[in-house]
C-alpha atoms as an extended CHARMM CRD file, in Angstrom:
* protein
*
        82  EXT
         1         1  UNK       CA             67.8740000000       79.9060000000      -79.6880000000  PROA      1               0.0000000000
         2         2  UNK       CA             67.8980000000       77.2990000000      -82.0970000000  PROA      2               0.0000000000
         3         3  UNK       CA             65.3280000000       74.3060000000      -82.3860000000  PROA      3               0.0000000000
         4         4  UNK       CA             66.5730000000       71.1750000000      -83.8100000000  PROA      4               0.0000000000
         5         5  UNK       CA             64.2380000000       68.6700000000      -84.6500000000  PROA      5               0.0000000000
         6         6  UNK       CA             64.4840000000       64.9410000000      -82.6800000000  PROA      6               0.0000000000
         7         7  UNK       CA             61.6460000000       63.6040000000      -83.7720000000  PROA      7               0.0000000000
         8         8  UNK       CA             62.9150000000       60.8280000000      -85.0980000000  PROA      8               0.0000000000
         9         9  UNK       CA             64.3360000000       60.1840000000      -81.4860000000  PROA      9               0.0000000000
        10        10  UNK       CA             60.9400000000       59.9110000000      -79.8860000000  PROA      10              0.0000000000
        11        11  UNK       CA             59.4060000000       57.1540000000      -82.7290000000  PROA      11              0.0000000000
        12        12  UNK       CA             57.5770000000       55.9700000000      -79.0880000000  PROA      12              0.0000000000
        13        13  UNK       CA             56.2050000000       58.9440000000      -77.4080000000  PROA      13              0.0000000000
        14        14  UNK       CA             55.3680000000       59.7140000000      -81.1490000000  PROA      14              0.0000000000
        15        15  UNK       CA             53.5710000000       56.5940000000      -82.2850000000  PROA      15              0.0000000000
        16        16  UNK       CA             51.7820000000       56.9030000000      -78.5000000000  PROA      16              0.0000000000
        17        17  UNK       CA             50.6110000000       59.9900000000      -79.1340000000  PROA      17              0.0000000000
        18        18  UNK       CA             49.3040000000       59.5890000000      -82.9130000000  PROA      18              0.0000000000
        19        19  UNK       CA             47.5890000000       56.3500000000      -81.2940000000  PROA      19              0.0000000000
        20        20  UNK       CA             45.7080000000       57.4800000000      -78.4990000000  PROA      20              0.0000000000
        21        21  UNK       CA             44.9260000000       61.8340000000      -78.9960000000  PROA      21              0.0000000000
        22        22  UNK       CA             43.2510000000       63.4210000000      -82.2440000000  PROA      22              0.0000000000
        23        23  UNK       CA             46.5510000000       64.6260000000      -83.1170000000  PROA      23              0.0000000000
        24        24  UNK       CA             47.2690000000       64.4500000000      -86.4240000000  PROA      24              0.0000000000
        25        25  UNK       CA             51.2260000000       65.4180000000      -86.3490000000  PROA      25              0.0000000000
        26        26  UNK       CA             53.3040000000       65.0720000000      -83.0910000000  PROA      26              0.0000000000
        27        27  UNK       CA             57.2580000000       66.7110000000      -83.6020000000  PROA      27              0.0000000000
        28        28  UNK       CA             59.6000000000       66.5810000000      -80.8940000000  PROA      28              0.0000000000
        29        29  UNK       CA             62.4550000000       69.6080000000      -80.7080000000  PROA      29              0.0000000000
        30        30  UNK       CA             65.1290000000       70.6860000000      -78.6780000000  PROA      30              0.0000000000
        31        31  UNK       CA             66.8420000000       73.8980000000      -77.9120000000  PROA      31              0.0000000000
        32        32  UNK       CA             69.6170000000       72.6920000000      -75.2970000000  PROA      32              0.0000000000
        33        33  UNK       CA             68.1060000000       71.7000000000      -72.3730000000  PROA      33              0.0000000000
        34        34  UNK       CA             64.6890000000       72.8690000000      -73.2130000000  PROA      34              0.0000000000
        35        35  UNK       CA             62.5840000000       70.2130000000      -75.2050000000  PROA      35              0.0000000000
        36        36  UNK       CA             59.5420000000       71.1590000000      -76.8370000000  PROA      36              0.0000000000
        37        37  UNK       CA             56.3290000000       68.7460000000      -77.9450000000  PROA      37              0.0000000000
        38        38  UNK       CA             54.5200000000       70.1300000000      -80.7840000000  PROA      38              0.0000000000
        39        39  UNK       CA             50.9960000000       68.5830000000      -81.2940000000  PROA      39              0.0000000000
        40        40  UNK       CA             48.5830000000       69.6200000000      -83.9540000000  PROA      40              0.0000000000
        41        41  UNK       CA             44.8520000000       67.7850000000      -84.3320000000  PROA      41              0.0000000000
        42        42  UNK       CA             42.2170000000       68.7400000000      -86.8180000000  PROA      42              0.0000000000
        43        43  UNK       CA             41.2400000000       72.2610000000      -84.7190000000  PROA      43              0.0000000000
        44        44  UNK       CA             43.6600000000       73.1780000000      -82.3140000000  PROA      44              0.0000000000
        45        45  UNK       CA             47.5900000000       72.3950000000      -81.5090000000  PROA      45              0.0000000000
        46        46  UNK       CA             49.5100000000       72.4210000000      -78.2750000000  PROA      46              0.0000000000
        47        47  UNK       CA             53.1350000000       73.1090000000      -77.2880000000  PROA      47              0.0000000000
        48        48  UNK       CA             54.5830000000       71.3860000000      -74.5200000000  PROA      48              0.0000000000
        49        49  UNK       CA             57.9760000000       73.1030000000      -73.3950000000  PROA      49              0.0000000000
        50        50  UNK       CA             60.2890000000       71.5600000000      -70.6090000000  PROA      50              0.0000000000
        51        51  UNK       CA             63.3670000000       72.6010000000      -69.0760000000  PROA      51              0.0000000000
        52        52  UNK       CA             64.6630000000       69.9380000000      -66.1110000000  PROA      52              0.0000000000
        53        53  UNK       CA             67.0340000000       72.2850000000      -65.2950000000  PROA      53              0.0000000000
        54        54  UNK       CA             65.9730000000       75.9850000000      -64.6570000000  PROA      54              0.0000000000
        55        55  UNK       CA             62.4990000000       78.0590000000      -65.1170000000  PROA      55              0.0000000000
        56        56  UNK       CA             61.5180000000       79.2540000000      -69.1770000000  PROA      56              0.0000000000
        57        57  UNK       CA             62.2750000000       82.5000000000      -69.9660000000  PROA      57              0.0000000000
        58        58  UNK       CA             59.2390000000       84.4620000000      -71.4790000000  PROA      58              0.0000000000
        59        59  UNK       CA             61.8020000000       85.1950000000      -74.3660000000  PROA      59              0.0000000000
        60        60  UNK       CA             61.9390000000       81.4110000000      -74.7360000000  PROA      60              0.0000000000
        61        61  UNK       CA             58.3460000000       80.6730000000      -75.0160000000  PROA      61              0.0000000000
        62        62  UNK       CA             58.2600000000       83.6710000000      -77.1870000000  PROA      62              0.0000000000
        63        63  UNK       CA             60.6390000000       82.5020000000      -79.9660000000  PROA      63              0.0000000000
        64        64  UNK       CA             59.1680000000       78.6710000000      -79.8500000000  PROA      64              0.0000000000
        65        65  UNK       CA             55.9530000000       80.0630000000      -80.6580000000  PROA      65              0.0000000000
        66        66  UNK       CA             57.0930000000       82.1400000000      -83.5660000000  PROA      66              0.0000000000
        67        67  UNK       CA             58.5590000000       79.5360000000      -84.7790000000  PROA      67              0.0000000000
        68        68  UNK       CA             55.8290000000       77.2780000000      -84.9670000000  PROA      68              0.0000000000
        69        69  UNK       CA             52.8320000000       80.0460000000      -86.3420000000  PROA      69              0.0000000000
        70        70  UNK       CA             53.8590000000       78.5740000000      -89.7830000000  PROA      70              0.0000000000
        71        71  UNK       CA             51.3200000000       75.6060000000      -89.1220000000  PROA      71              0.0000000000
        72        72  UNK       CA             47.2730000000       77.0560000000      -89.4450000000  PROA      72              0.0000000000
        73        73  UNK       CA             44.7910000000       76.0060000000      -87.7550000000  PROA      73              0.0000000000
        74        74  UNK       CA             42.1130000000       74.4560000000      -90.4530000000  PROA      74              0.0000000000
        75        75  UNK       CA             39.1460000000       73.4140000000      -89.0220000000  PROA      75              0.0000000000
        76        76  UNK       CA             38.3800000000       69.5790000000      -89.9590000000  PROA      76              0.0000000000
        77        77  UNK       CA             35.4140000000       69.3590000000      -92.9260000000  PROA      77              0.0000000000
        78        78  UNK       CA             33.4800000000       67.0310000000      -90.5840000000  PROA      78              0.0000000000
        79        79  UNK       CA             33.9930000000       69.1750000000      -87.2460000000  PROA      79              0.0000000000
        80        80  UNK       CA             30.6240000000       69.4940000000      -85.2750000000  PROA      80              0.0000000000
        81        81  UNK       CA             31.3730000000       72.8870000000      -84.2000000000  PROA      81              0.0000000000
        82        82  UNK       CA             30.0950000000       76.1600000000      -85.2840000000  PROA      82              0.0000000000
């Protein structure tokens, strides 16, 4: 599986998602027919992965994950918890 990044294809759900969530960074990939939403705010990130077409494989979500462990988590300096 290969992820190709189309984030520059979503400027809207992008600028959306920077406006209105803590996020910080918002990418947008695809693999096919499975897209993937990658959201990181100052102490956690979320991956949204869709397929219109048929169920994700556990490999699948597997792999996407992998690929995006490269980003830490890093608490903001002004976070309240703890």
């Amino acid at each position: 599986m290969r992820l190709i990044n189309t984030t520059s294809s979503h400027s809207e759900l992008v600028r959306n998602q920077l406006r209105n969530t803590d996020a910080q960074l918002v990418e947008t990939y695809s693999a096919g027919n499975t897209d993937v939403i990658f959201t990181q705010a100052p102490n956690h990130y979320e991956l949204l992965i869709s397929n219109k077409y048929r169920a994700i494989k556990d490999s699948e979500i597997e792999t996407i994950r992998e690929f995006f462990v490269k980003y830490p988590i890093r608490p903001a300096k002004n976070s309240t918890h703890g």
